[in-house]
C-alpha positions as CSV (number, residue, x, y, z in Angstrom):
1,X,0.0,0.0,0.0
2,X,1.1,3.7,-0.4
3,X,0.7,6.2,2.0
4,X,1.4,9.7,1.9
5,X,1.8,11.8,5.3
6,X,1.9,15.1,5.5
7,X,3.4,16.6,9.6
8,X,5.5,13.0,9.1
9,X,8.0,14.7,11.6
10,X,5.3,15.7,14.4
11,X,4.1,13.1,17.4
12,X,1.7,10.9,15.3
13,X,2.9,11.5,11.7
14,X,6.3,10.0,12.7
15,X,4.8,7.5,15.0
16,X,2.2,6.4,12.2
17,X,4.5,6.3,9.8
18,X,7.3,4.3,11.7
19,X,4.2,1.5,12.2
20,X,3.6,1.4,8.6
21,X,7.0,1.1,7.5
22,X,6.9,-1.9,10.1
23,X,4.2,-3.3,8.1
24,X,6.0,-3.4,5.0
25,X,4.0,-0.4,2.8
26,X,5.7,2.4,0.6
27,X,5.4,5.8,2.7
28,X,6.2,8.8,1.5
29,X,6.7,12.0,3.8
30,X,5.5,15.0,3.1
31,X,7.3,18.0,4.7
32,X,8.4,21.6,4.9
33,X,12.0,20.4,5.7
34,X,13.1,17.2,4.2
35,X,16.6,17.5,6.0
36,X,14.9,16.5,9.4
37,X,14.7,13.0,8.2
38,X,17.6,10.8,8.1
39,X,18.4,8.5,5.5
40,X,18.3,5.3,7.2
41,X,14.5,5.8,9.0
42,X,12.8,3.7,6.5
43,X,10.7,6.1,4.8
44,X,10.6,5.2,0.8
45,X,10.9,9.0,-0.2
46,X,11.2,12.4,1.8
47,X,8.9,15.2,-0.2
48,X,9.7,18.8,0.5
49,X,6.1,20.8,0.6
50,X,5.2,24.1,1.3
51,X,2.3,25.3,0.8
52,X,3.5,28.7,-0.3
53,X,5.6,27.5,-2.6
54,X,5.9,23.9,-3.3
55,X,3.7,21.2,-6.0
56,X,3.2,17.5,-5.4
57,X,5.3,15.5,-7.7
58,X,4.0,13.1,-10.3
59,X,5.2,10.5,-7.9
60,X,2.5,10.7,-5.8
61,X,-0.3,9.2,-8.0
62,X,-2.0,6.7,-7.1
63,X,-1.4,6.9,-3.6
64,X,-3.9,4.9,-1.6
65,X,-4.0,6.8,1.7
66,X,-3.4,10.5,2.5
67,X,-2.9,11.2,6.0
68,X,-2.8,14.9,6.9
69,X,-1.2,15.9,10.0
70,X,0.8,19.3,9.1
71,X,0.4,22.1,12.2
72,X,2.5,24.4,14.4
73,X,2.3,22.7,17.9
74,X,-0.7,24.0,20.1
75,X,0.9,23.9,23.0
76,X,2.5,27.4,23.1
77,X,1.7,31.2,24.3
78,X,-1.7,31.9,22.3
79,X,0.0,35.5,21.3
80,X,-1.9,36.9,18.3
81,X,1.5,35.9,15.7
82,X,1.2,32.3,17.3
83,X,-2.5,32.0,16.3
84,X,-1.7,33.2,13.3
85,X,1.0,30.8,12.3
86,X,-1.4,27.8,14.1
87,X,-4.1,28.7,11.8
88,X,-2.0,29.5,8.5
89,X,-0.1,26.0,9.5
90,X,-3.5,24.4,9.7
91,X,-5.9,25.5,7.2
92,X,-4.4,27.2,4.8
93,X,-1.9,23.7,4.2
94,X,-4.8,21.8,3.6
95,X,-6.4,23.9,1.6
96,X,-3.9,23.9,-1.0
97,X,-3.1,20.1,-0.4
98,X,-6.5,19.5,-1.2
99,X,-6.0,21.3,-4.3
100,X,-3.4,20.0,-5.3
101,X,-4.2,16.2,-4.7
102,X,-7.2,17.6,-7.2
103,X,-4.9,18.1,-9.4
104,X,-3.3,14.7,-9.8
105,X,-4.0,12.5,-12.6
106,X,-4.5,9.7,-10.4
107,X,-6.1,11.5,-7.0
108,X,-5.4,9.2,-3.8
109,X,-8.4,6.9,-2.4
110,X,-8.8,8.2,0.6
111,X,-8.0,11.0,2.8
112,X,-7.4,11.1,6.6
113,X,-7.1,14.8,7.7
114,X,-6.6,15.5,11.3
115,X,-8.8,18.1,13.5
116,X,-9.2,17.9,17.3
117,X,-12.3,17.4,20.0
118,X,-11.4,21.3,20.5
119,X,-14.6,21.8,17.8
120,X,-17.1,20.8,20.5
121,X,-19.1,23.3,22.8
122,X,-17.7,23.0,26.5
123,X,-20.6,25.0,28.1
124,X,-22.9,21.9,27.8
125,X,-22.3,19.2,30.1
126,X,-23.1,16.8,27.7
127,X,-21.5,14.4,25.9
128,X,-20.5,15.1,22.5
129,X,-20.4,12.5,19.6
130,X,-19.9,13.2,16.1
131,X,-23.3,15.0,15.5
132,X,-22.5,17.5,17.9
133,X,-22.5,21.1,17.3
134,X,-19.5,23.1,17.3
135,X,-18.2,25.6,19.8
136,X,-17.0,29.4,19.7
137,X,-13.7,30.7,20.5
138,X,-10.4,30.7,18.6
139,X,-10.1,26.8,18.6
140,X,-14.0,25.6,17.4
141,X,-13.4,28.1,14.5
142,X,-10.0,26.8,13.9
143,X,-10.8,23.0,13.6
144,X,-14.4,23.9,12.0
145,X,-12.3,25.6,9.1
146,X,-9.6,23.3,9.2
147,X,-12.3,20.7,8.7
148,X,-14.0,22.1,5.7
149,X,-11.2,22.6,3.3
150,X,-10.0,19.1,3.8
151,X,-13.6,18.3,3.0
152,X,-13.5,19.5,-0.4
153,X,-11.8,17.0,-1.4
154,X,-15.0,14.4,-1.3
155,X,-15.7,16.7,-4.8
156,X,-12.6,15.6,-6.7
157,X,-14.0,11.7,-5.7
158,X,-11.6,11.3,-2.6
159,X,-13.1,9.7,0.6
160,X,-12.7,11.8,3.3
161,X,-12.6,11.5,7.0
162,X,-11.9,13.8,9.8
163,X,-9.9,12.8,12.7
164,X,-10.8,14.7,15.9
165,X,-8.1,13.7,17.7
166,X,-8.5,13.7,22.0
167,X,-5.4,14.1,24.1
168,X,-2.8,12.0,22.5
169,X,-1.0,9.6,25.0
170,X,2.7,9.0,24.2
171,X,6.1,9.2,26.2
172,X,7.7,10.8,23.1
173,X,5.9,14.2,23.0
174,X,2.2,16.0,23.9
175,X,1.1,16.6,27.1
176,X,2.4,13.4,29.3
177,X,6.2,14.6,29.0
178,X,5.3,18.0,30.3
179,X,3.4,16.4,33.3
180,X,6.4,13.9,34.3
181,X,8.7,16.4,35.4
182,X,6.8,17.9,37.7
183,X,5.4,14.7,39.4
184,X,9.1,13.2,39.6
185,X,9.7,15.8,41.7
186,X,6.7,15.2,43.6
187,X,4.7,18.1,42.3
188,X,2.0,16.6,40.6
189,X,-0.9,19.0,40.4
190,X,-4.1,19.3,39.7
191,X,-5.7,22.4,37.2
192,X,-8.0,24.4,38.7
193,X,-11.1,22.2,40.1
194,X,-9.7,19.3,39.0
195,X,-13.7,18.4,37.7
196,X,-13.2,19.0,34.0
197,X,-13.4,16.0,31.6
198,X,-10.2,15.2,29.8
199,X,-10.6,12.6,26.6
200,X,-8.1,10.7,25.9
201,X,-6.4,7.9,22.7
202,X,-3.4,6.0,23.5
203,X,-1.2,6.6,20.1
204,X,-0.8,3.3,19.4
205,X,-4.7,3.5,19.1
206,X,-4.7,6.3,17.3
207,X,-2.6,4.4,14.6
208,X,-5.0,1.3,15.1
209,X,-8.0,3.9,14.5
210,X,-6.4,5.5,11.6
211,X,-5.7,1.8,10.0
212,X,-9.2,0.5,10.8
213,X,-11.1,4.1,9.3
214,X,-9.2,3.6,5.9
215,X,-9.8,-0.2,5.4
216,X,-13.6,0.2,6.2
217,X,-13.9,3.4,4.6
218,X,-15.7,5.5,7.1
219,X,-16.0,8.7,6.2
220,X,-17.2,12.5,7.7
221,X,-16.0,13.4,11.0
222,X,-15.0,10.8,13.6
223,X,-13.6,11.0,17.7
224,X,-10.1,9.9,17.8
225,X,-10.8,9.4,21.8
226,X,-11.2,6.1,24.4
227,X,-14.4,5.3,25.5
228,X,-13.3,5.7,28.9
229,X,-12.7,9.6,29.8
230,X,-11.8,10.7,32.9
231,X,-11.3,14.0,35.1
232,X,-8.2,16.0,35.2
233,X,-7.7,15.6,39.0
234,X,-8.3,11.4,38.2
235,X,-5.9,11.5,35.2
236,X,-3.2,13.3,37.7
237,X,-4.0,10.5,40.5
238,X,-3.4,7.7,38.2
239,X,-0.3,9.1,36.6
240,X,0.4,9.6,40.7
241,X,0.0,5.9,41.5
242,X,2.2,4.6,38.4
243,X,5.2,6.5,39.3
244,X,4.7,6.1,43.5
245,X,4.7,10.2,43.4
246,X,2.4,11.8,45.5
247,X,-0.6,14.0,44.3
248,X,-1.0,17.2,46.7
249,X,-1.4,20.1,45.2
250,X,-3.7,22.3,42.7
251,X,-2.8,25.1,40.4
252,X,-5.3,28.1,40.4
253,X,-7.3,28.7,36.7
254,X,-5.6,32.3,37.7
255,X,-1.7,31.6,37.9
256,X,-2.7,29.0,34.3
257,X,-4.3,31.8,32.7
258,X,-0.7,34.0,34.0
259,X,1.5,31.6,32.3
260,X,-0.4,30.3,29.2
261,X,-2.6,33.0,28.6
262,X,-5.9,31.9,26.3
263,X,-4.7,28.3,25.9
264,X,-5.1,27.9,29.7
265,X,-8.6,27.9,29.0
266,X,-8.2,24.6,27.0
267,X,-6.7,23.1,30.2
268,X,-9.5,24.7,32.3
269,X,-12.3,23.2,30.1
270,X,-15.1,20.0,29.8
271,X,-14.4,18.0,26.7
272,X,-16.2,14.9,27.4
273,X,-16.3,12.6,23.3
274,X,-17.5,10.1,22.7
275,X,-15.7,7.9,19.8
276,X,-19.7,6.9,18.7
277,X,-18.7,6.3,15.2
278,X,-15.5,4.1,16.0
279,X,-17.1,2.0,18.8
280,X,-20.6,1.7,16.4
281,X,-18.3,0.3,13.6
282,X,-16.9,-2.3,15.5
283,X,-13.4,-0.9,16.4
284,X,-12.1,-2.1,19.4
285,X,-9.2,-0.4,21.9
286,X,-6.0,-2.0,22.4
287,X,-6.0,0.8,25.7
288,X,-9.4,1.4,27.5
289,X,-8.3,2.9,30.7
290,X,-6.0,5.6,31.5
291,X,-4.1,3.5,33.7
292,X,-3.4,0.6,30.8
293,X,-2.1,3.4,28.4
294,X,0.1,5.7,31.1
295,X,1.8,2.4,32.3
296,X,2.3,1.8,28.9
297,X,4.1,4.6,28.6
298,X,5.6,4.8,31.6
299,X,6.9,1.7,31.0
300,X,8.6,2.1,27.9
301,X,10.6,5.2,29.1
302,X,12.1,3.4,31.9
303,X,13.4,0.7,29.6
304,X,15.1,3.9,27.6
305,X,17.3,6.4,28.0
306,X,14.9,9.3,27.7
307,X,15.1,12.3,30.0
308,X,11.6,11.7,31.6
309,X,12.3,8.2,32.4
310,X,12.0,7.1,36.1
């Protein structure tokens, strides 16, 4: 099988890709700086791609799976020249991906384009599944615009599906190496309340997902998450109990909003998603509880030499 991603150097495009050059298929990365990848990583070809500047090679006809990851990393200052890059990073790639896959004599059959559960509404304490109606705020309008230019690519005849990805959980990057360091030291520390709803994928289930959407063709919008979310102050306790740290103290929503600004409100807020469409097509979790996945995790960094192992 070919597959093209796009963001191959980020947490899940490099991930993703290293399990599908495990399987054996031709992958091609797609990237704004092909001299990040080394030689020897397994990748069949390294594609430099900017969407400012850059076309898609004839050698990417008939691909069979596009996978689009490309973004600036969220997790920064939300100063108005950050969003800007986020968004630009975000929607306006994809836009002219889209157009130029369109362009192709042989389009791909199917493309996988990533979002986030930051399009739902947090102000209803309900549970959002796929039908769901999207929120306000910089981030709703951000994936809900991210989402509809990858869409346009049903027109050109390409199945489509949304990924909107939960908290990714992966000793290699996202939000569980920024939490170790703290609890090591035996500061773990709940966010504000502790109350609001975090919703989770283990990333070797977010490969499995990605796998499972693109060889039963299911298409539209679909909750990367675990069926099993869990509070904030719960996910700290667990991570707590796997390392033998304690769990004592709580960071105001005020000294957050200090430090991180209008992203702290992301860290402050309710998403609680249901994977509906996953679960009602018969995928099933390798990692259903947070405590499976972080001692997964956990796990493999203390077998390595990374600088968060215990």
């Amino acid at each position: 099988m070919k597959v093209l991603i796009s963001g191959a150097s980020g947490l899940i495009g490099s991930y993703v890709s290293k399990r599908y050059i495990e399987e054996g298929h031709h992958v091609i990365a797609l990237t704004r700086r092909p001299e990040k990848f080394r030689h020897d990583n397994g990748y069949t070809d390294v594609v430099k791609f900017d969407y400012k500047s850059d076309k898609l090679p004839s050698s990417i006809n008939n691909t069979d799976l596009v996978i689009n990851l490309m973004g600036k990393n969220l997790v920064t200052r939300w100063t108005r020249s950050n969003k800007n890059a986020i968004y630009n990073s975000r929607v306006k790639t994809t836009k002219y991906l889209v157009e130029e896959l369109s362009r192709l004599s042989s389009p791909p059959k199917m493309l996988e384009s990533a979002s986030a559960i930051g399009f739902y509404n947090d102000t209803e304490p309900t549970i959002k599944n796929e039908n769901s109606s999207n929120g306000f705020g910089y981030l709703p309008k951000l994936c809900l615009d991210w989402e509809n230019e990858a869409l346009k690519a049903e027109s050109f005849g390409i199945n489509t599906s949304i990924l909107r990805i939960g908290i990714v959980i992966s000793k290699r990057g996202g939000a569980l190496p920024r939490m170790l360091l703290p609890f090591k030291f035996g500061l773990g520390s709940k966010f504000g309340h502790g109350k609001q709803i975090w919703s989770w994928i283990h990333i070797e289930d977010v490969f499995r997902a990605i796998e499972y959407i693109r060889s039963n063709t299911i298409t539209g919008p679909i909750n990367i998450v675990s069926p099993k979310s869990v509070t904030q102050e719960n996910f700290g306790r667990e991570l707590a109990k796997v390392l033998n740290r304690p769990y004592l103290f709580s960071i105001p929503g005020n000294l957050l909003k200090i430090g991180l600004g209008e992203m702290s409100i992301e860290l402050l807020s309710s998403k609680d998603v249901s994977p509906a469409i996953l679960s009602g097509n018969g995928f099933e979790f390798q990692y259903s509880t947070i405590k499976e996945a972080l001692i997964s995790e956990i796990e493999k960094s203390k077998n390595t030499n990374d600088v968060s192992s215990f």
